[in-house]
C-alpha positions in Angstrom: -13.0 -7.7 -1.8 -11.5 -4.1 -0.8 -8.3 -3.0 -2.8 -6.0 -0.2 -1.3 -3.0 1.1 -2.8 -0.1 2.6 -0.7 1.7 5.3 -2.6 3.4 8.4 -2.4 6.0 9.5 -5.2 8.4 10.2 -2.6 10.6 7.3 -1.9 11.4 6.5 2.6 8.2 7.7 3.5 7.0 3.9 5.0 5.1 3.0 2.1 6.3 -1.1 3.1 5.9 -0.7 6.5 2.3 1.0 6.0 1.4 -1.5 3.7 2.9 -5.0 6.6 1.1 -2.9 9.4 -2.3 -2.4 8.0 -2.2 -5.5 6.6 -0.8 -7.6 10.1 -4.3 -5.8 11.7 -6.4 -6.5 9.4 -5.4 -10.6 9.7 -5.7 -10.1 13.3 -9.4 -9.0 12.5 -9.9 -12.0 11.1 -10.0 -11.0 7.7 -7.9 -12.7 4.8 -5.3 -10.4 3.1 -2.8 -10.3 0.6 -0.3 -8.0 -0.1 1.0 -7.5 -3.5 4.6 -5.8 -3.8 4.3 -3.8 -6.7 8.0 -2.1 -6.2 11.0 -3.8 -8.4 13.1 -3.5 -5.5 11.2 -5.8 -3.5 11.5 -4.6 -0.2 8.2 -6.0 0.6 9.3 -9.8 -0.9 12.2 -9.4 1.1 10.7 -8.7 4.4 9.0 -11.9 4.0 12.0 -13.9 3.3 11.7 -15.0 0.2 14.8 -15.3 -2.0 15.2 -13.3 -4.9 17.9 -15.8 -6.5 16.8 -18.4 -8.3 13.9 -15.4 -8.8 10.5 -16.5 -7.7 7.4 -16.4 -9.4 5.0 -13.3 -9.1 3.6 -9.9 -10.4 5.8 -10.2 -13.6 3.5 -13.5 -14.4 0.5 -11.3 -14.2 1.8 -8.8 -17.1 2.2 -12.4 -19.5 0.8 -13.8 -22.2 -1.5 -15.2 -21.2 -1.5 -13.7 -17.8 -1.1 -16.1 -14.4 -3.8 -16.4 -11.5 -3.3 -15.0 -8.7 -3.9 -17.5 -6.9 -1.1 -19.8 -8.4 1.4 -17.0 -7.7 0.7 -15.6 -4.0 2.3 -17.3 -0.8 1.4 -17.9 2.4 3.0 -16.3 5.3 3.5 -17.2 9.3 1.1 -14.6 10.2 -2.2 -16.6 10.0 -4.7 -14.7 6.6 -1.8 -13.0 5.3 -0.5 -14.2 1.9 1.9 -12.3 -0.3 2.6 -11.8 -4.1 6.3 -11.5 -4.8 8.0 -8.4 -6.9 10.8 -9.2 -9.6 14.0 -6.9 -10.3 11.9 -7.8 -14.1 9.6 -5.6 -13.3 11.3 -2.7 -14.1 11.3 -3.6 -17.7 7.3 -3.0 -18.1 7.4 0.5 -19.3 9.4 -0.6 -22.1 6.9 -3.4 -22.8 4.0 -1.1 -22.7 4.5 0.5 -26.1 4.1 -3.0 -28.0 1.4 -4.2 -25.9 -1.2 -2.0 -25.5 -3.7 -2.4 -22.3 -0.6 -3.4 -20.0 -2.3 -0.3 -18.0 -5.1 -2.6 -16.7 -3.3 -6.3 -16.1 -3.4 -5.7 -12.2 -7.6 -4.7 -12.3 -8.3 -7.7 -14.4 -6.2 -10.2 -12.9 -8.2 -9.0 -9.6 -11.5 -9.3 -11.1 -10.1 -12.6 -12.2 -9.4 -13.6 -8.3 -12.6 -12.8 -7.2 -13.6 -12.6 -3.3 -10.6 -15.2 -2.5 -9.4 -12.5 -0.4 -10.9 -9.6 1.6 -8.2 -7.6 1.1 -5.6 -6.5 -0.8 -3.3 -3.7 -0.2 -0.3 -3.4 -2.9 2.6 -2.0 -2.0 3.8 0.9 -4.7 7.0 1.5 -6.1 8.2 5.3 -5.7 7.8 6.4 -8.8 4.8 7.5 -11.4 4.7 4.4 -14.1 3.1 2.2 -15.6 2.9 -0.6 -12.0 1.7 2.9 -10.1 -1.1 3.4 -12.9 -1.8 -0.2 -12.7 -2.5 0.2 -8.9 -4.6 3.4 -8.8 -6.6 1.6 -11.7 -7.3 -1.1 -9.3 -7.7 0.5 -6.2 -10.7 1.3 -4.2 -9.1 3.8 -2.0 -5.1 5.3 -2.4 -3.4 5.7 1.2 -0.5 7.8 0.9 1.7 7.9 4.0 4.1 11.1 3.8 6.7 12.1 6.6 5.8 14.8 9.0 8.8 16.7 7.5 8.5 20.2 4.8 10.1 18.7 2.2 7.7 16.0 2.0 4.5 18.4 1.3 5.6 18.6 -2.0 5.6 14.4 -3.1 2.1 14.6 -1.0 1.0 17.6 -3.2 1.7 15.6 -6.6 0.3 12.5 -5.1 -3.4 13.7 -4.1 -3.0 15.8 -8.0 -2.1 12.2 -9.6 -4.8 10.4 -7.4 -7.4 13.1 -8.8 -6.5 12.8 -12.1 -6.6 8.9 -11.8 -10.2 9.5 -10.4 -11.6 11.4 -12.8 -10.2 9.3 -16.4 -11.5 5.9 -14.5 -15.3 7.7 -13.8 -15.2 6.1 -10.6 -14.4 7.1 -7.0 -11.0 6.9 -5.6 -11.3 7.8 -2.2 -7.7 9.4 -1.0 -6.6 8.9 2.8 -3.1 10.4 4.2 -1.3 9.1 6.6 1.5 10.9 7.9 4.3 8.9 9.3 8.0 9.3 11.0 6.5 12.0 13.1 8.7 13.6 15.8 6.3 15.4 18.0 9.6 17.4 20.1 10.4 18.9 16.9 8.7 22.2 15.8 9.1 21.4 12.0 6.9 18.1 12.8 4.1 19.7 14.3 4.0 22.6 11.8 4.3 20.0 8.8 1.7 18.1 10.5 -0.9 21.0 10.8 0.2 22.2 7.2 -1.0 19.3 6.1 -4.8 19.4 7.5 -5.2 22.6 6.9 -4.4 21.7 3.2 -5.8 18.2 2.6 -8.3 18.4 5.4 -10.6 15.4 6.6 -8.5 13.6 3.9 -5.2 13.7 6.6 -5.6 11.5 9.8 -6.1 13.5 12.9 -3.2 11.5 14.6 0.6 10.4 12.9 2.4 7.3 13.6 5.7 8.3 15.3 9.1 7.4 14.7 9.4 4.0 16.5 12.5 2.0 15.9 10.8 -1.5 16.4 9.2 -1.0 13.0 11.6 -0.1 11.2 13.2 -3.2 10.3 10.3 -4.1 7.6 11.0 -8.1 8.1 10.2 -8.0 12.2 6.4 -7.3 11.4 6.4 -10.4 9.1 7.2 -12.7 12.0 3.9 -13.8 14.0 3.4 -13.4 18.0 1.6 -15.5 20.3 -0.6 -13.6 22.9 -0.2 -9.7 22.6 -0.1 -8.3 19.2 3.1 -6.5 18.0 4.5 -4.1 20.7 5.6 -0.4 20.9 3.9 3.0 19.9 4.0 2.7 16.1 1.8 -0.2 16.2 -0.3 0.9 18.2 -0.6 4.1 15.9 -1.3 1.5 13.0 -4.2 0.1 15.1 -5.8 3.4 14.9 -5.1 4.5 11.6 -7.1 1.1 11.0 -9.5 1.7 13.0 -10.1 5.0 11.3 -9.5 4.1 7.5 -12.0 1.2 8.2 -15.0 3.7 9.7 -13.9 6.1 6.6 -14.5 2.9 4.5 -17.6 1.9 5.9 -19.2 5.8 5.7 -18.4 5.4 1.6 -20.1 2.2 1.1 -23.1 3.4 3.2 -23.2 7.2 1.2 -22.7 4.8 -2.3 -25.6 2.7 -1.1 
């Protein structure tokens, strides 16, 4: 089982749509995912259609005493292998929690050890903001993707992101590979393209080669959450997706080969 976090400190940078994309291709490969929504806001649980009144079971069970499996709080989905595990508006009450129960900072990693190989993947879905559910993700994870806009004032959340990443890294002792992916890019624009080379010249073979453009039939989280028959998802950003699959997954399989 492969875990991948999608974060980036900056908020409307596509961290759901990221997380649905990557996730829809990987199910079409065959392989069986889950995504975790990690964000109190729940965009992620709401793209699937699940109610948030009367509130559903899900990450909040996995911070209890004694913590829930994960397999008696994730949900299936339309789209054949992809399963989901619901955020709560509750969740936003964990950093208070944290001071009177210490190791709160490591509920997510052992409630995956916990599920075992049940899943091939899962990619969790961060909430904007450096806390206690981020920690518990980059504790977790076996690779951060951060997508960041292809726009100046986003260099700066991508900056603090690869720093926090790092830092994450180096306390665990274990590797935390790092792959950006920019996102919203309008290649007409000059800021765009200059944003875009800014950040490979900075970050280097950490940054995709490519960008998924601005593409208004993704934006709308909840259309990539309903299945097709026949050709997968339409239109340019998905397309981009495919390849920034195809290309985390090669980047993937060059780490386990170098760790072997």
């Amino acid at each position: 089982m492969r875990t991948w976090a999608i974060a980036n400190q900056k908020g409307g940078v596509g961290k759901t749509t990221t997380t649905l994309s990557l996730g829809r291709g990987l199910a079409a490969r065959g392989y069986k995912v889950l995504l975790i929504d990690l964000d109190p806001h729940a965009s992620l649980t709401r793209a699937f259609g699940v109610p948030v009144e009367p509130v559903p079971q899900g990450v909040q069970e996995l911070f209890a005493t004694p913590p829930h499996a994960i397999a008696e709080l994730s949900q299936g989905s339309t789209i054949p292998g992809l399963d989901c595990l619901c955020a709560q508006a509750s969740l936003a009450t964990l950093e208070r929690r944290s001071a009177n129960q210490p190791g709160l900072g490591l509920a997510l990693q052992q409630a995956l050890a916990r599920h075992g190989d049940r899943h091939d993947y899962i990619l969790l879905d961060c909430a904007p903001t450096l806390g206690l559910l981020m920690i518990n993700a980059l504790a977790a994870a076996d690779r951060l993707i951060i997508p960041t806009q292809a726009e100046p004032l986003a260099l700066h959340g991508l900056d603090g992101m690869v720093r926090t990443g790092e830092m994450v890294e180096r306390s665990r002792k274990r590797a935390l590979p790092i792959s950006v992916l920019p996102t919203l890019f309008d290649r007409r624009t000059r800021a765009g393209n200059e944003t875009l080379k800014q950040m490979q010249d900075t970050h280097g073979s950490r940054v995709w080669e490519d960008a998924i453009p601005i593409d208004t039939r993704i934006c709308n989280p909840a259309a990539l959450t309903v299945p097709l028959h026949g050709e997968d998802y339409p239109g340019r950003g998905m397309a981009a997706y495919r390849r920034a699959l195809e290309w985390l997954l090669a980047d993937e399989a060059a780490q386990l080969e170098r760790a072997a």
